[in-house]
Residue frames as a rotation matrix with the C-alpha (Angstrom) as fourth column:
UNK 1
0.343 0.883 0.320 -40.94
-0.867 0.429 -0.253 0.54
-0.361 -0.191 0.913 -23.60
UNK 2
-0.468 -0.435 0.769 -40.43
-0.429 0.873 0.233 -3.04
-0.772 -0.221 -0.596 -23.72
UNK 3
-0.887 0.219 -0.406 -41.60
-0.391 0.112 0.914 -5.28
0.246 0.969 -0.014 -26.69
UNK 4
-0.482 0.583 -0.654 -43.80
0.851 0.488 -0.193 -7.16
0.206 -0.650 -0.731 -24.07
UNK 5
-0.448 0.274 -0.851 -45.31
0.509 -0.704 -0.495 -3.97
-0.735 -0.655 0.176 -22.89
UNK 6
-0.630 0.360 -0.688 -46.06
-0.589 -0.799 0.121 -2.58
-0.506 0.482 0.715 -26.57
UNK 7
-0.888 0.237 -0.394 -47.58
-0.119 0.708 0.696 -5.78
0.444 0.665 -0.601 -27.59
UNK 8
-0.621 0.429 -0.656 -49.79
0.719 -0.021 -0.695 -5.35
-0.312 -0.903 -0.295 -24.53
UNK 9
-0.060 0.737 -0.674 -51.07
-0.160 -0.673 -0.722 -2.13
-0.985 0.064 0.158 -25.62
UNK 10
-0.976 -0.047 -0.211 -51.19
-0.216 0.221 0.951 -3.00
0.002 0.974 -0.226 -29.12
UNK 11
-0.800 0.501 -0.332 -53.56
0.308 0.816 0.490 -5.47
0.516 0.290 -0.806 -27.97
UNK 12
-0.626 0.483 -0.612 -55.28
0.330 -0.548 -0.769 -3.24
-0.707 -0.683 0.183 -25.69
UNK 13
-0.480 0.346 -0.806 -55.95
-0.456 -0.883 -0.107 -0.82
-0.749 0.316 0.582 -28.58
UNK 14
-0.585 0.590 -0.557 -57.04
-0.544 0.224 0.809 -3.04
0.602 0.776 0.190 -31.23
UNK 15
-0.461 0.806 -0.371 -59.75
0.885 0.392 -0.250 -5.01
-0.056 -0.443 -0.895 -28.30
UNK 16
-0.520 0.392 -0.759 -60.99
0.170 -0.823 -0.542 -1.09
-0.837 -0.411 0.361 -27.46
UNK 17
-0.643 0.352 -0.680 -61.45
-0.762 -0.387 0.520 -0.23
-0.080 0.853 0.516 -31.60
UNK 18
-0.718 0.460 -0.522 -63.23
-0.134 0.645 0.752 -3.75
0.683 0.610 -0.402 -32.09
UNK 19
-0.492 0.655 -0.573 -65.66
0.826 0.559 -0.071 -3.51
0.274 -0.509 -0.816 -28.64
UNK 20
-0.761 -0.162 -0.628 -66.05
0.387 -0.890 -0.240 0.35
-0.520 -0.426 0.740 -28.29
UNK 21
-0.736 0.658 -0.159 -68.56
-0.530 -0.414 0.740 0.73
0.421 0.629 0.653 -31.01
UNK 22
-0.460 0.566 -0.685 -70.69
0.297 0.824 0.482 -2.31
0.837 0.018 -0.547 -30.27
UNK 23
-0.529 0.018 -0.848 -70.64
0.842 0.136 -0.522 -1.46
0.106 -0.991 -0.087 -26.69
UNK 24
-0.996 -0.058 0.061 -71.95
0.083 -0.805 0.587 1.89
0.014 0.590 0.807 -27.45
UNK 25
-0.536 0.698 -0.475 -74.61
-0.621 0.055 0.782 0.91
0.572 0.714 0.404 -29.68
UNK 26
-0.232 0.786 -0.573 -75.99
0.723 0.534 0.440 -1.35
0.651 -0.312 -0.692 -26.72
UNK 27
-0.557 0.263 -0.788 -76.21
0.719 -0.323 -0.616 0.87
-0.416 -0.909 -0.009 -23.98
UNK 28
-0.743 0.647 -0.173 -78.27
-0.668 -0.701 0.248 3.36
0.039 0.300 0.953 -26.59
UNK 29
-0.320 0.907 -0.273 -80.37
-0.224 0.208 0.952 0.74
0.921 0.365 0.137 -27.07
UNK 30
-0.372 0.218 -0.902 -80.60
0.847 0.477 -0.234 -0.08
0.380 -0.851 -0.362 -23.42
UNK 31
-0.858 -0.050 -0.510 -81.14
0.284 -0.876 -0.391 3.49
-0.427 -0.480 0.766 -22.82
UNK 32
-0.344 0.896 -0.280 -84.52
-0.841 -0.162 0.517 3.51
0.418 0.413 0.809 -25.06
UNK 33
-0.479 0.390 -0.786 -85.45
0.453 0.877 0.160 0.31
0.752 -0.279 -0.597 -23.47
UNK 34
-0.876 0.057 -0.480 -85.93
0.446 -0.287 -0.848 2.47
-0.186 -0.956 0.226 -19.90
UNK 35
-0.652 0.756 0.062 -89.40
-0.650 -0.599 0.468 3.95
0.391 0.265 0.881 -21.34
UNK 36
-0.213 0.737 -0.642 -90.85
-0.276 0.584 0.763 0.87
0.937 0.340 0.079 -21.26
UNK 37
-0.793 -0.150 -0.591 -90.85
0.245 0.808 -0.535 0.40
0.558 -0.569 -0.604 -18.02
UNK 38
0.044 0.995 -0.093 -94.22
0.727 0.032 0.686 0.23
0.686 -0.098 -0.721 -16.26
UNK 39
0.196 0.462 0.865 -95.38
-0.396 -0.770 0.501 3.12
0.897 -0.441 0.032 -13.62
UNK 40
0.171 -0.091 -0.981 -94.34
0.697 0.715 0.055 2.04
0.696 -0.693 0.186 -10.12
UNK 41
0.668 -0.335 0.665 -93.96
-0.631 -0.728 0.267 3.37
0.395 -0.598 -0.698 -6.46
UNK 42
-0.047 -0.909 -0.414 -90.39
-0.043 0.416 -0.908 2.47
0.998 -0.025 -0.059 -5.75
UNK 43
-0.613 -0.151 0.775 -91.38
-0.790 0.088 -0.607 2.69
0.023 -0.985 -0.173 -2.03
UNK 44
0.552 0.640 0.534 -93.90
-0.712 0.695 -0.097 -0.67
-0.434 -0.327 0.840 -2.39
UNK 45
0.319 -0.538 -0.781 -91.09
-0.395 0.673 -0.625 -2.64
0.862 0.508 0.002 -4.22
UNK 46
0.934 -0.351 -0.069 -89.34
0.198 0.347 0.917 -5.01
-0.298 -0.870 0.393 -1.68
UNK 47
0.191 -0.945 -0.267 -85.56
-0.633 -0.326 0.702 -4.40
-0.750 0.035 -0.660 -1.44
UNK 48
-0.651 -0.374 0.660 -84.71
0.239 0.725 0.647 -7.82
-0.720 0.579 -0.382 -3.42
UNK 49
0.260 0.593 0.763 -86.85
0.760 0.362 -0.540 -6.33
-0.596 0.720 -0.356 -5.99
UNK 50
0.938 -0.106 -0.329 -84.48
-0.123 -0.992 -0.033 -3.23
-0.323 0.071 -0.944 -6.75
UNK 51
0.341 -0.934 0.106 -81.22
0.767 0.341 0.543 -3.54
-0.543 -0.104 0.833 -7.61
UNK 52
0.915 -0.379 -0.137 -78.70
-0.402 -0.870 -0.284 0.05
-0.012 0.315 -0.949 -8.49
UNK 53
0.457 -0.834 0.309 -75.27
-0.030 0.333 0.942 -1.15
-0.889 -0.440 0.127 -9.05
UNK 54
0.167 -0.423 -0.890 -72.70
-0.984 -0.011 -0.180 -1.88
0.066 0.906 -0.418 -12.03
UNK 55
0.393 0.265 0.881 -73.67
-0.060 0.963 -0.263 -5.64
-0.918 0.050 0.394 -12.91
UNK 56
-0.484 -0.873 0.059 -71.60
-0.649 0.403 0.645 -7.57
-0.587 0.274 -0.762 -14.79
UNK 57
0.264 0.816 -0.513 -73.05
-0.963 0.253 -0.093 -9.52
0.054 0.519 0.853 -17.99
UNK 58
-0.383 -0.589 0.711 -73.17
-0.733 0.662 0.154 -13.14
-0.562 -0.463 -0.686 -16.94
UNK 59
-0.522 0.330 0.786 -75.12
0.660 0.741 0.127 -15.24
-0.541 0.585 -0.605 -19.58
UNK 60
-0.429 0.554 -0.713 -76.78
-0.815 -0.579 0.041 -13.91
-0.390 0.599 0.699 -22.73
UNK 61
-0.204 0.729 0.653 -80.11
0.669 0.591 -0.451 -15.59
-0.715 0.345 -0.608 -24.86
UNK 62
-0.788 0.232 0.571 -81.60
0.461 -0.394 0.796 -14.18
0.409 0.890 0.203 -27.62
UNK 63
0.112 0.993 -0.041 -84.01
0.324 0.003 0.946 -12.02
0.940 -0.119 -0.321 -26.45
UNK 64
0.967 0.031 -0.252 -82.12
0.253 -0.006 0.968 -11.82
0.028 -1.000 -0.014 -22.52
UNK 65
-0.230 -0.965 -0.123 -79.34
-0.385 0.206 -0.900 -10.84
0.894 -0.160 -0.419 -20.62
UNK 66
0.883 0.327 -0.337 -78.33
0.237 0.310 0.921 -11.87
0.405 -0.893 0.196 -17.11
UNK 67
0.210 -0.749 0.629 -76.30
-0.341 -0.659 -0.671 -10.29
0.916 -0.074 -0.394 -14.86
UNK 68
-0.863 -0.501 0.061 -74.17
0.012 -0.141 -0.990 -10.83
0.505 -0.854 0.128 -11.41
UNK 69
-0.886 0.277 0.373 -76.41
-0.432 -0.787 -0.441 -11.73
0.171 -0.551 0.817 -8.75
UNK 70
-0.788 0.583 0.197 -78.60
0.589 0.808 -0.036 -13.85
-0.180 0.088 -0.980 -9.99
UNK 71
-0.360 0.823 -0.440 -80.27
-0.211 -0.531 -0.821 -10.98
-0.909 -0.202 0.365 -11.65
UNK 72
-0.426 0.010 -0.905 -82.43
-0.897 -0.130 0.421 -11.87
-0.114 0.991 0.064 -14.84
UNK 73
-0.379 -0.321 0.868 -83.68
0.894 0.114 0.433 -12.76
-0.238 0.940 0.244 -17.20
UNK 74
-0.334 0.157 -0.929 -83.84
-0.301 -0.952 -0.052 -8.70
-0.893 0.263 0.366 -18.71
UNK 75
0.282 0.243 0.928 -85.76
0.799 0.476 -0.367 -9.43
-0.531 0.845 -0.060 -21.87
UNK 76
-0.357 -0.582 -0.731 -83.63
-0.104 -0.753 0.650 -6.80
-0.928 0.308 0.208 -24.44
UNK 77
0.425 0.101 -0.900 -83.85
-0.810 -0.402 -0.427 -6.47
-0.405 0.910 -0.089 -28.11
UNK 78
0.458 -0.775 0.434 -82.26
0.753 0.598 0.274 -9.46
-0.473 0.201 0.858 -30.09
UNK 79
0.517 -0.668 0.535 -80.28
0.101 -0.573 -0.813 -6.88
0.850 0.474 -0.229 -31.62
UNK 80
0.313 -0.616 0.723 -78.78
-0.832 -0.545 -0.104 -5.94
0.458 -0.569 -0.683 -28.13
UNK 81
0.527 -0.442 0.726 -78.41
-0.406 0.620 0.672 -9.41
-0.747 -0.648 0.147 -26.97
UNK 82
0.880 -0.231 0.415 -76.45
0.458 0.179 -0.871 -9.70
0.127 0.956 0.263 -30.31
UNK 83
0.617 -0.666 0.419 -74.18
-0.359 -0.712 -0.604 -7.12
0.701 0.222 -0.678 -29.15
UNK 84
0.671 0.101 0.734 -73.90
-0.741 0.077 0.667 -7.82
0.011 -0.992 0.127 -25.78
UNK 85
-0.002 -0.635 -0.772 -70.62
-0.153 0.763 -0.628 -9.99
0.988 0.117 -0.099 -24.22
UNK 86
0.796 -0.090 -0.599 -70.58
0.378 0.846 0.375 -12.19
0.473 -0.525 0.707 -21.84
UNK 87
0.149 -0.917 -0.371 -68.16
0.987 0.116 0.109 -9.96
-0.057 -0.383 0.922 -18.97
UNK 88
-0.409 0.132 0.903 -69.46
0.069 -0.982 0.175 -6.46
0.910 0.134 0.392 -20.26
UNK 89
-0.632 -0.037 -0.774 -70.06
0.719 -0.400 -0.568 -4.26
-0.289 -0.916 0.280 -17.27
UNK 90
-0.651 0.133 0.747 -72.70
0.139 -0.947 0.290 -1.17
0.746 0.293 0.598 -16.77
UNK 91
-0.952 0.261 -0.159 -74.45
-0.005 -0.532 -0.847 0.66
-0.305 -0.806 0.507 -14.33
UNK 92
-0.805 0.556 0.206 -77.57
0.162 -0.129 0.978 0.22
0.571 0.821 0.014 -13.96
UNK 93
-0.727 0.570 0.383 -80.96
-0.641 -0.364 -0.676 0.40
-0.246 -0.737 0.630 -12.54
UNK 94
-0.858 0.357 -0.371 -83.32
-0.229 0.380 0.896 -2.40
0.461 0.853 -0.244 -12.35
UNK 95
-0.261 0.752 0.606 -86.90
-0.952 -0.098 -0.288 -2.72
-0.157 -0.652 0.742 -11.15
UNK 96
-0.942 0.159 -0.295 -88.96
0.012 0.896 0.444 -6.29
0.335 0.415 -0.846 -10.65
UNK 97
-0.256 0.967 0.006 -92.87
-0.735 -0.191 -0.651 -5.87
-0.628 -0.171 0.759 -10.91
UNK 98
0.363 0.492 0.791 -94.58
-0.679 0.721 -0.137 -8.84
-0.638 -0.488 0.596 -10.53
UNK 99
0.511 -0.524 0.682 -91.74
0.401 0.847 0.350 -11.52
-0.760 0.094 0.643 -11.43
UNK 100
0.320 -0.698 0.641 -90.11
0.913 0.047 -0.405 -9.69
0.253 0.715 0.652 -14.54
UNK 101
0.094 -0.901 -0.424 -87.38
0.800 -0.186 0.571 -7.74
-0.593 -0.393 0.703 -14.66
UNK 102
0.821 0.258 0.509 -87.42
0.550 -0.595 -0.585 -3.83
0.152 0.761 -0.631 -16.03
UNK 103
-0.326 -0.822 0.466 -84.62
0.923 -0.383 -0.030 -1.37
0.203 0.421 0.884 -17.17
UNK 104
0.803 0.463 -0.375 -85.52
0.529 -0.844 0.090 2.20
-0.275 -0.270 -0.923 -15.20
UNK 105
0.695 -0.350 -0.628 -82.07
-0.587 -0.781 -0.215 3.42
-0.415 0.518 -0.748 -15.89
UNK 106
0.880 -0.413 0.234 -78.96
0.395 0.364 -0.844 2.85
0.263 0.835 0.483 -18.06
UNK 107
0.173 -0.850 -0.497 -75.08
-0.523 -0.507 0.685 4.18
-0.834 0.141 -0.533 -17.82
UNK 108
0.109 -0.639 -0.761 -72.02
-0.954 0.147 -0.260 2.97
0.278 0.755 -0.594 -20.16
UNK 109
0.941 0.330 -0.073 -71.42
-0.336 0.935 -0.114 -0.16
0.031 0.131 0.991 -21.29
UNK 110
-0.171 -0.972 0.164 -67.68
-0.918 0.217 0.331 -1.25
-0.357 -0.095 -0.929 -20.32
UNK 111
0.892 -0.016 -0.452 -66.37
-0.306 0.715 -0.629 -3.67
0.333 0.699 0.632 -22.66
UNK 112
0.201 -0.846 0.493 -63.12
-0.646 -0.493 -0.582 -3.94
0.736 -0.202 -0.646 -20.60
């Protein structure tokens, strides 16, 4: 292995140990967010009001994220928009009933 190549992972491994917890620790809390979300028949939703995919975090507020897409504002925890970076990835599921955005499901948070 090259010095260029172990400095690489070096840096790999100490970005993974410092975002791997954090990253975590949102997607639990995103994953208790998904209660809240209101009673709906997913067949009266328009299409542009659904959205299943792995969305990409693209601006964060206190209080919000926003994601790829031009989806958001997701009103979160300020604790999770605390965590939350700007480029984190996760799967998700999101519903919009009448103009705001809800959290139905959750996956991992990729900090990567």
């Amino acid at each position: 292995m090259r010095a260029s190549e172990r400095d690489l992972a070096m840096d790999q491994g100490a970005r993974a140990a410092r975002d791997l917890p954090p990253a975590e620790h949102l997607a639990n809390l995103l994953y208790k967010q998904c209660a809240e979300v209101p009673d709906c028949d997913p067949d009266a939703l328009d299409e542009e009001d659904t959205v299943e995919d792995q969305l990409t975090i693209e601006r964060i507020e206190t209080g919000a994220l926003y994601f790829s897409g031009e989806i958001g504002p997701l009103a979160v925890s300020e604790r999770a928009s605390e965590l939350a970076k700007v480029g984190w990835d996760n799967y998700a599921s999101l519903v919009r009933i009448a103009d705001i955005w809800w959290l139905d499901k959750v996956g991992n948070v990729y900090s990567m």
